[in-house]
Backbone bond lengths (Angstrom), bond angles and torsions (degrees), N, CA, C in turn:
res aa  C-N    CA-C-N  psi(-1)  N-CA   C-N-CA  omega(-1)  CA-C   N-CA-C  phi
1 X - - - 1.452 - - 1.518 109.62 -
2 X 1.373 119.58 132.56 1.308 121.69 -167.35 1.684 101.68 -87.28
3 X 1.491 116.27 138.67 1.276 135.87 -154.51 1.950 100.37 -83.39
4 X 0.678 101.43 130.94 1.357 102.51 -173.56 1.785 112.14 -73.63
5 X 1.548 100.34 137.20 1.274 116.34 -146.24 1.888 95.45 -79.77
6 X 1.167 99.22 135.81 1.863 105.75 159.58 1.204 109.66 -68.26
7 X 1.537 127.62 161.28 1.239 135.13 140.99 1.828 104.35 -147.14
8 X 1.741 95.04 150.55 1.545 90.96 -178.02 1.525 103.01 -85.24
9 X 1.478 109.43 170.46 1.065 137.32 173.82 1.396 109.16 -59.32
10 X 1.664 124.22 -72.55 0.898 116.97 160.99 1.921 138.15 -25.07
11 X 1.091 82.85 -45.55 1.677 92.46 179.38 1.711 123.28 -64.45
12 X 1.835 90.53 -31.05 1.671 80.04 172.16 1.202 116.14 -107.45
13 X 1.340 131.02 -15.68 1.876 135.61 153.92 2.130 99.21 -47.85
14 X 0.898 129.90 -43.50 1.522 137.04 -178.59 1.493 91.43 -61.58
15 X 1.897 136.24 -46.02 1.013 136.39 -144.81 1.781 97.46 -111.25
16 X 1.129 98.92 1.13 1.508 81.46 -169.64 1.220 143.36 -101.97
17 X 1.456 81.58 2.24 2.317 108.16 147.97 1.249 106.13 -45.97
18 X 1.206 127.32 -36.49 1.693 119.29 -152.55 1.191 95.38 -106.20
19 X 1.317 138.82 -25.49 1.376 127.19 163.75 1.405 114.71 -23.22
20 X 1.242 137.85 -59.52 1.532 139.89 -116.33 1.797 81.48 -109.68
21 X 1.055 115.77 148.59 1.628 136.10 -178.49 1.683 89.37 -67.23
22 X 1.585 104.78 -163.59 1.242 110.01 174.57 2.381 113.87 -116.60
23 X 0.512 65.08 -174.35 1.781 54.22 -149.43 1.551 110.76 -51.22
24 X 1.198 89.84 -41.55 1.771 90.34 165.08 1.851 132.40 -67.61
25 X 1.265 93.16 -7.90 1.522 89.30 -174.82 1.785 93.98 -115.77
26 X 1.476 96.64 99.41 1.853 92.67 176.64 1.394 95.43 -105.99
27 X 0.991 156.64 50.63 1.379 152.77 166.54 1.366 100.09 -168.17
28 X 1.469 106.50 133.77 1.456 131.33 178.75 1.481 90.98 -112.91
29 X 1.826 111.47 137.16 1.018 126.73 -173.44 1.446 116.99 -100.81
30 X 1.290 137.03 69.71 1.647 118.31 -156.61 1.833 117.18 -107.36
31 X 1.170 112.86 144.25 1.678 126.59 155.99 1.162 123.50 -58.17
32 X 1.174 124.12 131.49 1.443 131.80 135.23 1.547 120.03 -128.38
33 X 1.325 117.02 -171.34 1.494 120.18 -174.88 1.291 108.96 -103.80
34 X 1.191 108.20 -55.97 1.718 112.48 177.29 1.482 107.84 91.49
35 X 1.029 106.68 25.32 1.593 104.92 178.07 1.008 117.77 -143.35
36 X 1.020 114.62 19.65 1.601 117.89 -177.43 1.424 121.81 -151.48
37 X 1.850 117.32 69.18 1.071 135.90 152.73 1.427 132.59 -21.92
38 X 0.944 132.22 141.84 1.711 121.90 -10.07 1.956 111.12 -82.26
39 X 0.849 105.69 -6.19 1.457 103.65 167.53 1.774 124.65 -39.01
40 X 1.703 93.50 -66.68 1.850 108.22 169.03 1.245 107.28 -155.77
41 X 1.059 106.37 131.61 1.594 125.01 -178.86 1.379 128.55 -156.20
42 X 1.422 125.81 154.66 1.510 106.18 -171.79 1.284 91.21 -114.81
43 X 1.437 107.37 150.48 1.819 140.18 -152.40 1.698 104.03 -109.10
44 X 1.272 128.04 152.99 1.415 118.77 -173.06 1.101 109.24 -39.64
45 X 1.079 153.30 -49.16 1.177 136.68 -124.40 1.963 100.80 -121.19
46 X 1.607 94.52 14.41 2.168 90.32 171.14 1.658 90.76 88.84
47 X 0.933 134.72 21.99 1.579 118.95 167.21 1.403 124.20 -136.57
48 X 1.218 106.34 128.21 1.591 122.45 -171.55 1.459 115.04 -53.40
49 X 1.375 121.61 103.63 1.212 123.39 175.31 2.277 118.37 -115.27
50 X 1.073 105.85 177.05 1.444 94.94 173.52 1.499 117.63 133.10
51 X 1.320 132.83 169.00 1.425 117.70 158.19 1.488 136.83 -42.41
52 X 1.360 94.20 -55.67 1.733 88.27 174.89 1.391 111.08 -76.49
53 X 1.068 131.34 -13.42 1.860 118.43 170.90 1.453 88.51 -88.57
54 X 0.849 161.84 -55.70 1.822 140.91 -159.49 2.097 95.24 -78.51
55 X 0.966 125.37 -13.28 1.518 113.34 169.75 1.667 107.14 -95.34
56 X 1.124 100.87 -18.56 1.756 101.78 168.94 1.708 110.47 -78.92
57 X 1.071 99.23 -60.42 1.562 98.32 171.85 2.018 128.80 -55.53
58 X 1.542 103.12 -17.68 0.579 115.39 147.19 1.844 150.51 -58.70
59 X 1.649 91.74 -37.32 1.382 113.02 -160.20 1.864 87.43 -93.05
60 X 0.963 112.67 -38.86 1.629 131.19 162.57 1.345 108.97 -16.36
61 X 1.492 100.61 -82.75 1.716 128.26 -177.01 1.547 107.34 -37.81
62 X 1.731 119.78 -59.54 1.058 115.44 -176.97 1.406 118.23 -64.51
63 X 1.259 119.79 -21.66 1.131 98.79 -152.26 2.249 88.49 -112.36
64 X 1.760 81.15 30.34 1.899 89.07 168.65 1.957 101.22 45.79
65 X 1.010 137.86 72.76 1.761 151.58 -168.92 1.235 121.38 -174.34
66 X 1.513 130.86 128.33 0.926 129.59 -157.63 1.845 107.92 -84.10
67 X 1.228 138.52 123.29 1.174 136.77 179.32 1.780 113.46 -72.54
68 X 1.566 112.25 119.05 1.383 106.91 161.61 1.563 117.81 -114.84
69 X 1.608 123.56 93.76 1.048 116.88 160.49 1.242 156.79 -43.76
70 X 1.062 155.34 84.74 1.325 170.58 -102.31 1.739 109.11 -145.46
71 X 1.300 118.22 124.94 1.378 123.68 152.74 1.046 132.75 -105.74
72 X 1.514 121.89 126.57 0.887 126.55 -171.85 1.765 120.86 -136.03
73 X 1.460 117.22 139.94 1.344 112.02 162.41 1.233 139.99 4.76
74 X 1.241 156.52 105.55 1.795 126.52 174.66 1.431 116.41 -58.19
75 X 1.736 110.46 -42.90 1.364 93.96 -176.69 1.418 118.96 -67.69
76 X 1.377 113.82 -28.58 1.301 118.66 177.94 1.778 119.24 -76.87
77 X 1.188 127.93 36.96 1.498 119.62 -139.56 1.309 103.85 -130.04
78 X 1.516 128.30 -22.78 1.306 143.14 150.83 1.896 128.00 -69.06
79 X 1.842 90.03 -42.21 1.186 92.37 157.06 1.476 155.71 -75.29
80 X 1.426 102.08 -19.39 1.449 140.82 171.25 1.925 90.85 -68.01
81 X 1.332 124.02 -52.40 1.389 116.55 -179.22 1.462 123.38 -50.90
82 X 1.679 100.69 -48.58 1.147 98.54 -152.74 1.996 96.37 -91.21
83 X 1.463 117.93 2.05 1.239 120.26 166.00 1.536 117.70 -80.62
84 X 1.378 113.30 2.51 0.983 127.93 160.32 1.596 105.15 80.81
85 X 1.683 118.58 23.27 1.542 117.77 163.72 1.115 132.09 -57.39
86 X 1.309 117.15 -53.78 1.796 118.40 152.08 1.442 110.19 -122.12
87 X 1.107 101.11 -174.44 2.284 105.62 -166.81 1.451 99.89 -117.23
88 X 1.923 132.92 32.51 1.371 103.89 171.60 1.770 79.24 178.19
89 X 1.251 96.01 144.94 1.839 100.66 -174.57 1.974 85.44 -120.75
90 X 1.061 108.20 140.15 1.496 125.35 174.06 1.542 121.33 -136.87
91 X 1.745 101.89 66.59 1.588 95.76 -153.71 1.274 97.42 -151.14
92 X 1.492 101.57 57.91 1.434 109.56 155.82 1.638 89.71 70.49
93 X 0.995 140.88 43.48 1.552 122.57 177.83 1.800 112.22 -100.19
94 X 1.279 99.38 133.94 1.686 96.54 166.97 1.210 115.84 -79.26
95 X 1.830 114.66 151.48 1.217 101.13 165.77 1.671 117.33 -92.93
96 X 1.373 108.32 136.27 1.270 111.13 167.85 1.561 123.21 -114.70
97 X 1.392 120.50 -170.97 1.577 119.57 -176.49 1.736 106.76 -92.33
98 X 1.552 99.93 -20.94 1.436 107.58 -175.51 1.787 113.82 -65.27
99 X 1.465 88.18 -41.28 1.976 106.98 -169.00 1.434 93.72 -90.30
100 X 1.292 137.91 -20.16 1.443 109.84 -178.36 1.837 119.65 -103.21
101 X 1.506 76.05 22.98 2.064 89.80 169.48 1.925 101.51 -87.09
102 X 0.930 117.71 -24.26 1.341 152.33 -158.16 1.867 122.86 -103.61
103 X 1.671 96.55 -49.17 1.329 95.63 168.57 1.348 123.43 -141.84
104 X 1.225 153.07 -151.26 1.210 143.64 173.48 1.848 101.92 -131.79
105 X 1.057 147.42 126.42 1.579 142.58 -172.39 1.773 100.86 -126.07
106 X 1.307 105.56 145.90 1.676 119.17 -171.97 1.624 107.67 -74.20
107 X 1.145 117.13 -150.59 1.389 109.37 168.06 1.611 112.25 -90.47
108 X 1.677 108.46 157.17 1.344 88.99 168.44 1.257 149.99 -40.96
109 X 1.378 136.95 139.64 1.870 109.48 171.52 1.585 103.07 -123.81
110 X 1.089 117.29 29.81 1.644 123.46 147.26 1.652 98.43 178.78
111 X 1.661 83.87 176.29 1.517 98.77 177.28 1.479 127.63 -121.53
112 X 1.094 101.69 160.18 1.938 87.50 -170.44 2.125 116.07 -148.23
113 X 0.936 90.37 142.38 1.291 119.95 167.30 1.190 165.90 -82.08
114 X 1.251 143.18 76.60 1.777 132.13 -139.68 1.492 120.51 -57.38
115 X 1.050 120.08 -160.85 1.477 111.24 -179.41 1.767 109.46 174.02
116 X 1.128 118.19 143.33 1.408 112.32 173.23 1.487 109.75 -110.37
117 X 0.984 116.11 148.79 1.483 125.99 -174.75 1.714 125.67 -130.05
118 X 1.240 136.10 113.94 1.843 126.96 -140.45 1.882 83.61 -159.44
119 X 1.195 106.94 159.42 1.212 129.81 -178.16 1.710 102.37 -73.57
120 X 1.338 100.84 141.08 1.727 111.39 -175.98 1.785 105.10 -68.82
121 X 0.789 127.62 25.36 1.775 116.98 -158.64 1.101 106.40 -149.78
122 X 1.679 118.12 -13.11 1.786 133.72 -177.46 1.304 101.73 -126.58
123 X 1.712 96.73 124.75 1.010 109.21 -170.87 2.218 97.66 -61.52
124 X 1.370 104.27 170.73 1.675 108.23 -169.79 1.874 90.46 -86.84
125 X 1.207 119.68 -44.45 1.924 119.56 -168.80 1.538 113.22 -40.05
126 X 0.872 144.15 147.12 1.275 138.09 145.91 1.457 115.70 -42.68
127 X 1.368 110.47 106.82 1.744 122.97 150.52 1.141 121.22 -19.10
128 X 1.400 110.55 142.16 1.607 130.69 -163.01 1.371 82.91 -66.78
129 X 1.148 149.91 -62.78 1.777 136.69 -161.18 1.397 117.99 -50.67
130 X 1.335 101.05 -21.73 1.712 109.73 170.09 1.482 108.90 69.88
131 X 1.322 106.78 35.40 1.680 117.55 164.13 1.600 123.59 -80.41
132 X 1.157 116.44 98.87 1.841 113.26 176.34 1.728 99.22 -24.59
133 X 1.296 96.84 151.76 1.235 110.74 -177.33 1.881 107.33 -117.10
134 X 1.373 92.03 138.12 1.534 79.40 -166.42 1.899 107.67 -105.25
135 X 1.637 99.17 139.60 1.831 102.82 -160.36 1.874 91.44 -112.74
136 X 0.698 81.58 142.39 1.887 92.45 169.76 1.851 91.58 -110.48
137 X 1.539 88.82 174.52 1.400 133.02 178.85 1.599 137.42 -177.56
138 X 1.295 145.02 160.69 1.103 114.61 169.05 1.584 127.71 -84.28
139 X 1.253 130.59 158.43 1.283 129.44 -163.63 1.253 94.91 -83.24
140 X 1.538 93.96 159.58 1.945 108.53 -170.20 1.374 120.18 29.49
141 X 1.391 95.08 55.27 1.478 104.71 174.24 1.662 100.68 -118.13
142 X 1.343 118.02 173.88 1.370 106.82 148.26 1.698 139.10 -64.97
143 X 1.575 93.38 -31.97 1.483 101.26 172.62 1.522 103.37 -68.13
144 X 0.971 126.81 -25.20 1.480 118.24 -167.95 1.445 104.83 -90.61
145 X 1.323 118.52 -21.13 1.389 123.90 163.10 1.355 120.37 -58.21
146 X 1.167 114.24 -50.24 1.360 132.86 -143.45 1.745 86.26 -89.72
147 X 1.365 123.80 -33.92 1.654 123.70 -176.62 1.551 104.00 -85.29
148 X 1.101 114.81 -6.77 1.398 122.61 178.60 1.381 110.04 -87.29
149 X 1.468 122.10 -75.15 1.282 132.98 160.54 1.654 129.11 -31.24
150 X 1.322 103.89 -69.71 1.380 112.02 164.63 1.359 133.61 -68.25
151 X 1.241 126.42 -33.66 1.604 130.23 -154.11 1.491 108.55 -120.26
152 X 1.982 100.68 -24.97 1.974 105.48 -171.44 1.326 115.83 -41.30
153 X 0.912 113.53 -31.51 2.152 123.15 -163.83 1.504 104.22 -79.48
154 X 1.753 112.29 -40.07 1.424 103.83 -164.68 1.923 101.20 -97.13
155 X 1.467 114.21 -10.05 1.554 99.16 -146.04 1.939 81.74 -148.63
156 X 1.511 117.01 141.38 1.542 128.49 167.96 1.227 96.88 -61.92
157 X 1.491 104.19 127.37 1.659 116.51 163.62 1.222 125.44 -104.97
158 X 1.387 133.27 122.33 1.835 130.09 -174.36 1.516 94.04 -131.95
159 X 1.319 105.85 122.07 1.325 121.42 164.54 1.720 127.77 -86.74
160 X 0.567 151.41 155.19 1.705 165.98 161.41 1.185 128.96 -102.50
161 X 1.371 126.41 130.84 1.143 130.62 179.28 1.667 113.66 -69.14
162 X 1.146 122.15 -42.18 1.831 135.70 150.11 1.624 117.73 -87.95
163 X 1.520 114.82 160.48 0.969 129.21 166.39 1.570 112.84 -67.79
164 X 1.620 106.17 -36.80 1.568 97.33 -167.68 1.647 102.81 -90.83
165 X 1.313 111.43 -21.80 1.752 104.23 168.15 1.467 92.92 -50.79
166 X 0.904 126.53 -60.15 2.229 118.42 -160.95 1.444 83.05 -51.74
167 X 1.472 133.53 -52.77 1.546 99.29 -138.32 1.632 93.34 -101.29
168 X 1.162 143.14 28.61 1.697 153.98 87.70 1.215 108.64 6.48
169 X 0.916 93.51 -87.10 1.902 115.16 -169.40 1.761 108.30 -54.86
170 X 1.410 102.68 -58.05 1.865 109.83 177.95 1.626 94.04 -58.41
171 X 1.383 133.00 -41.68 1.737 105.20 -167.32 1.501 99.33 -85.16
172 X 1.512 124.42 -9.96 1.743 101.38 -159.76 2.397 82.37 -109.50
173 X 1.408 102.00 41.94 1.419 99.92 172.06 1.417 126.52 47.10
174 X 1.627 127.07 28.28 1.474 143.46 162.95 1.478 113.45 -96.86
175 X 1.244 109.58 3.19 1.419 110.06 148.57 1.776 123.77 -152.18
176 X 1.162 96.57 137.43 1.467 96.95 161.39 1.390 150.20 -12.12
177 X 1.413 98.00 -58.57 1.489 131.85 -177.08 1.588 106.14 179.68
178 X 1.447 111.01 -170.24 1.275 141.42 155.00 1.180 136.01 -103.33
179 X 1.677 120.47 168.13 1.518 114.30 156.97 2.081 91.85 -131.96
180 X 1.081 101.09 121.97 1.601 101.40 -177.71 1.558 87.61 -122.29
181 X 1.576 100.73 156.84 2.130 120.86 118.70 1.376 90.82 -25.54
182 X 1.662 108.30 126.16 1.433 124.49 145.16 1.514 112.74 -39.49
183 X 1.440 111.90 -60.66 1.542 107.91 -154.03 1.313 125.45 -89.69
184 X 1.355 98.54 -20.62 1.939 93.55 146.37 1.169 141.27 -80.57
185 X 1.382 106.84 -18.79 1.196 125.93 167.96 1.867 122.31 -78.13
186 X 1.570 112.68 -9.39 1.328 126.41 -174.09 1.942 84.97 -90.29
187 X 1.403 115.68 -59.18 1.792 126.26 171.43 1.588 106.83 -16.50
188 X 1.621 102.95 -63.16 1.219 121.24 -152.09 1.698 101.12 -63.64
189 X 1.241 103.62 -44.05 1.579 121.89 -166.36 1.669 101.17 -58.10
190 X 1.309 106.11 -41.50 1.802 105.58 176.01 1.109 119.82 -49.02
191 X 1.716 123.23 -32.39 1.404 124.87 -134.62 1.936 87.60 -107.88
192 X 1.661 116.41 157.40 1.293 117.88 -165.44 1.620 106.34 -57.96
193 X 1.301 120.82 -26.02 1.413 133.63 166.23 1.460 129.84 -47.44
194 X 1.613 100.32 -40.08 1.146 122.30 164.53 1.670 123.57 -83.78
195 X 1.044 119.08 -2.82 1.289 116.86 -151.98 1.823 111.26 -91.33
196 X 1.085 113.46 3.90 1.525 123.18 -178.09 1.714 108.55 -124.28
197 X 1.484 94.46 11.77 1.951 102.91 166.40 1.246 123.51 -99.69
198 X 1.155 120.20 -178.64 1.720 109.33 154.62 1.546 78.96 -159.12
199 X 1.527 111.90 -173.79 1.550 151.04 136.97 1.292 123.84 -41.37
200 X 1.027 99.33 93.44 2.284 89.47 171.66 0.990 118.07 -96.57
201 X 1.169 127.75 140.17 1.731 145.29 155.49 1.442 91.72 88.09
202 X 1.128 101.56 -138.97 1.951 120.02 -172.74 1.327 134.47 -107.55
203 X 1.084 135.63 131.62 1.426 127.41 -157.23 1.668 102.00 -52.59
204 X 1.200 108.93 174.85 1.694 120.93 -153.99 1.799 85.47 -130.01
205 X 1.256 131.76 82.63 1.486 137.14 -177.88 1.825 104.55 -88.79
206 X 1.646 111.51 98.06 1.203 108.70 -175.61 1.552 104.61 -100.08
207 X 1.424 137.04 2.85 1.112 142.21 -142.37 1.467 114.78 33.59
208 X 1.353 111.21 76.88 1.540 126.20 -177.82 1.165 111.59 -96.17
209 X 1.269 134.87 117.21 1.402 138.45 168.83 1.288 120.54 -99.57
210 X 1.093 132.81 135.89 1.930 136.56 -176.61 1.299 89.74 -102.26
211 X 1.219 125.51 142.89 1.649 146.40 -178.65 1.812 102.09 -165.14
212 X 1.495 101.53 136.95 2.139 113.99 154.66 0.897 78.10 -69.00
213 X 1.580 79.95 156.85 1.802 136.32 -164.75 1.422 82.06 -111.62
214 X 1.498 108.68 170.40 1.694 115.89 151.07 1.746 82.81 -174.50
215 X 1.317 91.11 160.61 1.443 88.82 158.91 1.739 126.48 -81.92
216 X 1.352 85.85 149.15 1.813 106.99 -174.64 0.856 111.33 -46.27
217 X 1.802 142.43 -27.70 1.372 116.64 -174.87 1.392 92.78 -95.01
218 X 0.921 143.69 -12.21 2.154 145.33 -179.43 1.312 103.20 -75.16
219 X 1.702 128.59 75.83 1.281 147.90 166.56 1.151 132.34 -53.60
220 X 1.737 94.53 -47.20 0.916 123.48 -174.02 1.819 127.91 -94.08
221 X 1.420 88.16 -1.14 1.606 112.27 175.83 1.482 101.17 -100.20
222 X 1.207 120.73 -37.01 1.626 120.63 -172.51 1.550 101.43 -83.58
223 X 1.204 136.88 -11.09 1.555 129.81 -176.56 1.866 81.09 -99.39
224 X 1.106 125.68 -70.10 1.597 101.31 -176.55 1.086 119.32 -35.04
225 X 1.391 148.29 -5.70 1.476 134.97 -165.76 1.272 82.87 -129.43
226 X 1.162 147.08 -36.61 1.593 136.51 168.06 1.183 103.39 -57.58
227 X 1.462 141.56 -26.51 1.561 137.01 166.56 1.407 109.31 -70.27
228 X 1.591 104.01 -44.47 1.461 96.23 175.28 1.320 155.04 -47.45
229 X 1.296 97.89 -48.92 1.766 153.64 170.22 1.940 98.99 -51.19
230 X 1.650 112.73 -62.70 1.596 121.07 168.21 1.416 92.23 -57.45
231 X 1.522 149.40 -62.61 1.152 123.95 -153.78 1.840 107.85 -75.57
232 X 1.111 120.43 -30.58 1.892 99.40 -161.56 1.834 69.26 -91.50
233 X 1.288 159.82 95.29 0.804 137.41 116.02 1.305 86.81 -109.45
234 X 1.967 107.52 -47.32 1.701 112.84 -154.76 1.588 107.69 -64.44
235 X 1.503 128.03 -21.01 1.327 123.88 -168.00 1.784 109.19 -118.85
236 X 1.855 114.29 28.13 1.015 111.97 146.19 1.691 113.32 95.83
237 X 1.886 108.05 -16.40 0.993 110.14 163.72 1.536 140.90 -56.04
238 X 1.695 85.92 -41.11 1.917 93.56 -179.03 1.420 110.71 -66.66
239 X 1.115 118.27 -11.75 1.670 115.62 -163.80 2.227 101.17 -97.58
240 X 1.471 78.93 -39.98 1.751 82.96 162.05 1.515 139.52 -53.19
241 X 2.192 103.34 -39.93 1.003 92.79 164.97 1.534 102.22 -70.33
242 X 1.240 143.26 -41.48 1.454 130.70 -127.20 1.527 99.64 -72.94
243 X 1.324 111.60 -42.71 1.533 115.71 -180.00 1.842 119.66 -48.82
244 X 1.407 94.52 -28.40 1.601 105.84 -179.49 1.721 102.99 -67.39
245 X 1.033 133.93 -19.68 1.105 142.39 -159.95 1.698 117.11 -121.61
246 X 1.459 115.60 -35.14 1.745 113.86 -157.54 1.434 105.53 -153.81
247 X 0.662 119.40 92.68 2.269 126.24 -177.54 1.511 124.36 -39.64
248 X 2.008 92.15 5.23 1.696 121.17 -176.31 1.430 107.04 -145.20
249 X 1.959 99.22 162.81 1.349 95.50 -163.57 1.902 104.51 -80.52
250 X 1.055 135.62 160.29 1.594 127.75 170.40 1.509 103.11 -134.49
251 X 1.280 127.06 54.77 1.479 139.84 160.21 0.725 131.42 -139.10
């Protein structure tokens, strides 16, 4: 787990002119998915709650702008950016080499990890009958990459349009297991849904970084939230939300 980063005081009082948008833009327009707990998700009552909406709303405050949250699609969630629906996706996204031909992303604001996930009562090996075992994930994800790339040849792969459609399928026994995000997938494991899973084998360390999107020519929007991002770490906020969410640090 990556140790959570210092920053001086000085450095972000020096930085904190540049926080603030420019006078005309008082509302920051941002994405999420909403489906993929505890990160973002919508709560009984139709409203987007989670890590990345309380670090958006967060990143908001500093930078004095009013936050409008937005849910949106995953597959649709890059495209919605670059149509110019809102100006910043905050939804758990990794950065990859594929998406940053495409978009421009801030610095990381946590880190992340794969994970396999299989029923507590079956053993994880492949069965003496020597039947592929079939793993879900969500599509265009990294986990779904990573079961694609690595695992397609030895093991049936079914992707999902949501995280919680896969874990549908893993409790009503149409799949095997999983390959998730550790840390939604650690969420999931609490809940009565979860409660007949665990973790198999060893964490899956791809050096995955979560970073906002914005679009590539908005430079000057992605260094404000890279100012931002140093301040709720340096004044104690980022670690506040994280505790609301994970009993460990994930930055």
């Amino acid at each position: 787990m990556k140790k959570l980063r210092t920053f001086s005081i000085a450095l972000i009082v020096a930085g904190a002119a540049a926080l603030a948008l420019p006078a005309h833009a008082q509302k920051l327009r941002i994405a999420t998915e909403g489906a993929y707990a505890p990160f973002n998700f919508v709560d009984a009552s139709g409203k987007l709650q989670g890590f990345d909406v309380d670090i958006a709303n967060a990143l908001c405050e500093k930078m004095k702008v009013e936050c409008e949250i937005v849910a949106q699609d995953w597959d649709g969630i890059i495209p919605g950016l670059q149509a110019r629906r809102y100006d910043a996706i905050v939804a758990s996204m990794s950065i990859t080499a594929e998406r940053e031909r495409v978009v421009a992303f801030t610095k990381p604001y946590y880190s992340n990890v794969l994970a396999f996930i299989g029923a507590k009562d079956k053993p994880w090996a492949t069965d003496a009958s020597g039947q592929k075992k079939t793993l879900g994930a969500q599509r265009a994800t990294i986990a779904g990459q990573y079961l694609e790339d690595k695992l397609g040849k030895t093991v049936n792969v079914k992707l999902y349009d949501t995280q919680d459609n896969a874990y549908l399928d893993l409790v009503a026994g149409r799949l095997d297991g999983m390959v998730s995000d550790k840390f939604p997938a650690y969420d999931w494991l609490q809940t009565e849904a979860g409660r007949n899973f665990e973790f198999k084998g060893a964490d899956i360390d791809i050096d995955d970084k979560i970073a906002i999107a914005v679009r590539r020519q908005d430079k000057e929007l992605r260094e404000r939230l890279n100012a931002a991002i140093d301040a709720i770490v340096a004044d104690g906020t980022y670690q506040a939300i994280n505790a609301r969410y994970f009993p460990f640090p994930i930055y």
